[in-house]
C-alpha positions in Angstrom: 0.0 0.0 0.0 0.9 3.5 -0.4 1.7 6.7 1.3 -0.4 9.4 -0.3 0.8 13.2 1.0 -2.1 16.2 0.4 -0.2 19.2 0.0 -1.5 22.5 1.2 -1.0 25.9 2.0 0.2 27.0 5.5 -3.3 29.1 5.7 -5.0 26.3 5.0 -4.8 24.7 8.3 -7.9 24.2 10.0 -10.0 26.1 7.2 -12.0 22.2 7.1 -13.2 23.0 3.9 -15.5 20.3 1.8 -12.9 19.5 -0.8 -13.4 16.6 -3.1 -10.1 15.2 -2.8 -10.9 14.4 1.2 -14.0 12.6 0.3 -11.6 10.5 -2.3 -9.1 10.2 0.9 -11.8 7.8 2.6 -12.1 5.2 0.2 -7.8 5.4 -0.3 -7.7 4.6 3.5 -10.5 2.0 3.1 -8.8 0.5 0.8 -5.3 0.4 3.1 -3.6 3.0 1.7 -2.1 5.5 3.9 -3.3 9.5 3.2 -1.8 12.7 5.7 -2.2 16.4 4.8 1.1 18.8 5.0 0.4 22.3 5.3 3.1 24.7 5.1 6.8 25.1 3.8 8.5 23.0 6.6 9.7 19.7 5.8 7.1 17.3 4.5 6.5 13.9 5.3 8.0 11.0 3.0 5.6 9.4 0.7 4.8 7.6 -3.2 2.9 10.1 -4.6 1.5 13.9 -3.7 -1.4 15.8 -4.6 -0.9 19.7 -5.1 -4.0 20.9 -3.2 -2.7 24.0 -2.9 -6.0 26.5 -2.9 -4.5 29.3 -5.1 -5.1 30.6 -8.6 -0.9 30.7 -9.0 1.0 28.2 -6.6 3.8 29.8 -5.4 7.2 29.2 -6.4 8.1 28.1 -2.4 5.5 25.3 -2.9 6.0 24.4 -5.8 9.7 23.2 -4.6 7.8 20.6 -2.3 6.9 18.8 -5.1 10.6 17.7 -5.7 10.3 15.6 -2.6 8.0 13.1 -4.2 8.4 10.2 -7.4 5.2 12.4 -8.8 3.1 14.8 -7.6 -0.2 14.7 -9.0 -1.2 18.4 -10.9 2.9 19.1 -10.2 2.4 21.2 -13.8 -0.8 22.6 -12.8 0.9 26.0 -11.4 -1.7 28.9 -12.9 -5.2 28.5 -13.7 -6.1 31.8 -14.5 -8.5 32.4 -16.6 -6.8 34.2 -19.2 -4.4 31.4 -19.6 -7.3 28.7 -21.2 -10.3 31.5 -22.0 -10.8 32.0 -25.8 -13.5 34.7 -25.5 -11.5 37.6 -23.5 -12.6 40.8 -24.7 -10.9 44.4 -25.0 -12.6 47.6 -24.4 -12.7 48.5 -27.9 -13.5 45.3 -29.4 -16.0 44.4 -32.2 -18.1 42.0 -30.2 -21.6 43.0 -30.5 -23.1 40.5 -27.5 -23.9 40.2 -24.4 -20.6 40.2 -22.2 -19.6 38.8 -18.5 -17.0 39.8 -16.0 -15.1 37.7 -13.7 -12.0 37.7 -12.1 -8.6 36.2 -13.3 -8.6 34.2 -10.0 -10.4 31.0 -9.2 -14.0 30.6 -7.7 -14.1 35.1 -8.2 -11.0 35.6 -5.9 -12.3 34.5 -3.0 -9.8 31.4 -1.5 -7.2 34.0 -1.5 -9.0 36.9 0.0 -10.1 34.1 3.1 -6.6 33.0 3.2 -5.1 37.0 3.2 -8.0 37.3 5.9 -6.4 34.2 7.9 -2.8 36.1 7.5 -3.6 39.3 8.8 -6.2 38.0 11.5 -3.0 35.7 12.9 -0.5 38.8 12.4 1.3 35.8 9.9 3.4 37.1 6.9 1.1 36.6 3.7 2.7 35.5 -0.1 -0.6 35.8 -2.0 -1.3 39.1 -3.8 -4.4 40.9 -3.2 -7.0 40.8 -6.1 -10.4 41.9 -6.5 -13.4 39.9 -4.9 -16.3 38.8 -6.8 -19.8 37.7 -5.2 -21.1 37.1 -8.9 -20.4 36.8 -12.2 -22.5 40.3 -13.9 -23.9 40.1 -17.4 -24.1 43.0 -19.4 -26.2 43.4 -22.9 -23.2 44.8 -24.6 -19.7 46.2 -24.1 -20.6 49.4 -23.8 -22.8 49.0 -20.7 -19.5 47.5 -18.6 -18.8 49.5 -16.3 -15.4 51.5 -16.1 -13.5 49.7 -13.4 -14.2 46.7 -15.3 -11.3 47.7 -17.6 -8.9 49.5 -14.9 -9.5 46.9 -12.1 -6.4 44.4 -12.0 -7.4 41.1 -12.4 -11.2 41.5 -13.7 -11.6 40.2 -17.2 -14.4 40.8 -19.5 -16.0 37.3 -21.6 -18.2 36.8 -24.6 -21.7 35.5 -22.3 -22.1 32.4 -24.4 -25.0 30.2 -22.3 -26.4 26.8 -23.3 -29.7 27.2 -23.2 -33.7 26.0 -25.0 -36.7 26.4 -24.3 -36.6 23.9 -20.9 -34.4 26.3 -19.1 -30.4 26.8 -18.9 -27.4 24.2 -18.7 -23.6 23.6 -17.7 -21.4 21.0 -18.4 -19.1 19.6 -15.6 -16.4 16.7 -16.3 -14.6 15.8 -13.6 -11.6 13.5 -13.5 -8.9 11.7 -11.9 -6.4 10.0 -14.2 -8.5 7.6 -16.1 -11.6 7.6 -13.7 -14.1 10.5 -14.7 -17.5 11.5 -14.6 -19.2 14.4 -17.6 -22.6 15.6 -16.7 -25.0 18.6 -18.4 -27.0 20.3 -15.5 -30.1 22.2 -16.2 -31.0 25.2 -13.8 -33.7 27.9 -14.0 -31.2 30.5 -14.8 -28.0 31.6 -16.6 -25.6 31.9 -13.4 -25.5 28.5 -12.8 -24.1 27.5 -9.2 -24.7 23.8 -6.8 -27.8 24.7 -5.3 -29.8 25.7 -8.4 -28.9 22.0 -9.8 -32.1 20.7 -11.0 -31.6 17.4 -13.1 -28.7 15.9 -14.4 -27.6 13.5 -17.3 -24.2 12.4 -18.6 -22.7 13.4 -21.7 -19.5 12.8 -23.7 -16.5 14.9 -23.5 -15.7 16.5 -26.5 -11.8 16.0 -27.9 -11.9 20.1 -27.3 -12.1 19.9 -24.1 -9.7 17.2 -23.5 -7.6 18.6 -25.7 -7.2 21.7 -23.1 -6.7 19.2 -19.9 -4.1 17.7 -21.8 -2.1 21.8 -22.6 -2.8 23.0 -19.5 -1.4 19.0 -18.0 -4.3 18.4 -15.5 -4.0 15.0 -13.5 -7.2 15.9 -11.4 -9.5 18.5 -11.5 -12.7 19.8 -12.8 -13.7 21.4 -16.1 -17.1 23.6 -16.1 -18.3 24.6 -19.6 -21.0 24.8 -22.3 -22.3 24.2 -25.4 -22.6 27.1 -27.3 -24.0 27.4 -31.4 -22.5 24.2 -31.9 -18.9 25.3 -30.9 -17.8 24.1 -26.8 -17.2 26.8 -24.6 -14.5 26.2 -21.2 -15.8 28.6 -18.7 -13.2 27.4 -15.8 -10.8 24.8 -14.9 -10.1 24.0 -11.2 -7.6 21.5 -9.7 -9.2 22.0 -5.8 -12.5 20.9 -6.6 -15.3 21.4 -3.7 -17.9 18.5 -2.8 -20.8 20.6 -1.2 -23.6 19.5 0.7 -25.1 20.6 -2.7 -23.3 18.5 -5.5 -23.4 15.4 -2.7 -27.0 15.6 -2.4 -27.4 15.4 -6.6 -23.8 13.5 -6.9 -23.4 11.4 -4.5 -21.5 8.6 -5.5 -19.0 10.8 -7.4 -16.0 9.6 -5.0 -16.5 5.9 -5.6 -16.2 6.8 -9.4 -13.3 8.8 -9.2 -11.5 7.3 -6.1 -10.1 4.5 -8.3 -7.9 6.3 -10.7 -5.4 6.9 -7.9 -4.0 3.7 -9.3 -2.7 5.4 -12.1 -0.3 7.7 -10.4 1.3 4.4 -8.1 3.4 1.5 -9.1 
């Protein structure tokens, strides 16, 4: 059996938040292997295989030296996802697009792991490495560029989208494909509305991945993670990728099984 390390920011400690790899944890330890969590820069504990859990947009360059300390470290290239770096819709202020547009920030779930973890920082009096961003509660829409506001364009680190929804006449959808190694699970969600989020979940039904999208986990060298995104006038749409995916009361109630699907594809990463 193996020793599986979680790796994780010092800030992290004690935040007990409901990520899925934790839930995948239980069933490695069911089935013998051995899984700790390492927070912080000190020295970490020997093992066959890490997981970068580490819950920034950018991991920093300090943590990303931990990963030396392993045979493999799974997500070990996954070191930015910011949206810029996988979005093919970014607009400019004066460009052409006559649509509806969205903004959002560069960083991950709208800024806010590392706002809670620069919270944490100053809270304790600790030295803090992660840059301050803006904080989004939601994603705005906008009928056209010309309506988005000012600081939308002079804010560092909000970006402006194409709004491209999947939607008919039953309502509105997202796409979610979750993965570890082999092991995955794609779904299209419908909601009532176009901001789609856990709790407006209504039904569910699996769907292929298109090559697209794989095509994008295999640039951007994901091992685990989850891909949210849409089918839009025939053409697929990523709207975020995320290697610290959550399991809320919200997707367990409408996904539960999802760790005994995924849990297996740990086997890839060992032997």
């Amino acid at each position: 059996m193996a020793t599986i390390v979680i790796l994780e920011h010092e800030l992290q400690r004690g935040l007990a938040l409901p990520y899925l790899v934790y839930a995948l944890a239980e069933r490695w330890r069911a089935a013998g292997h051995r899984v700790l969590v390492h927070h912080g820069l000190g020295r970490p504990p020997t093992g066959d295989l890490a997981i970068n859990n580490i819950e920034l947009t950018r991991t920093p360059e300090a943590y990303r030296r931990l990963f030396e300390q392993y045979p493999r470290t799974i997500n070990a290239s996954v070191l930015d996802i910011s949206k810029s770096r996988f979005s093919r819709d970014l607009l400019g202020s004066g460009s052409d697009w006559k649509g509806p547009v969205i903004v959002k920030t560069e960083a991950n779930f709208g800024g806010k792991p590392e706002a809670l973890l620069r919270s944490r920082a100053a809270s304790a009096g600790l030295a803090c490495d992660i840059p301050a961003g803006p904080v989004a509660d939601g994603y705005p829409t906008y009928p056209s560029l010309q309506h988005v506001p000012p600081r939308a364009w002079t804010t560092p680190g909000l970006i402006v989208e194409k709004f491209l929804p999947e939607k008919d006449e039953r309502g509105y959808y997202l796409r979610f494909w979750l993965f570890l190694g082999e092991r995955e699970r794609s779904s299209r969600w419908r909601a009532s509305g176009p901001i789609i989020k856990g709790e407006h979940l209504l039904e569910r039904e699996d769907v292929e991945v298109p090559d697209e999208i794989r095509a994008v986990r295999a640039r951007l060298g994901f091992d685990f993670g989850k891909f949210d995104y849409v089918r839009h006038d025939g053409r697929f749409v990523l709207l975020d990728v995320n290697r610290t995916p959550s399991f809320t009361p919200a997707i367990r109630t409408v996904a539960g099984g999802l760790p005994d699907v995924l849990s297996p594809g740990i086997e890839n990463f060992l032997g």
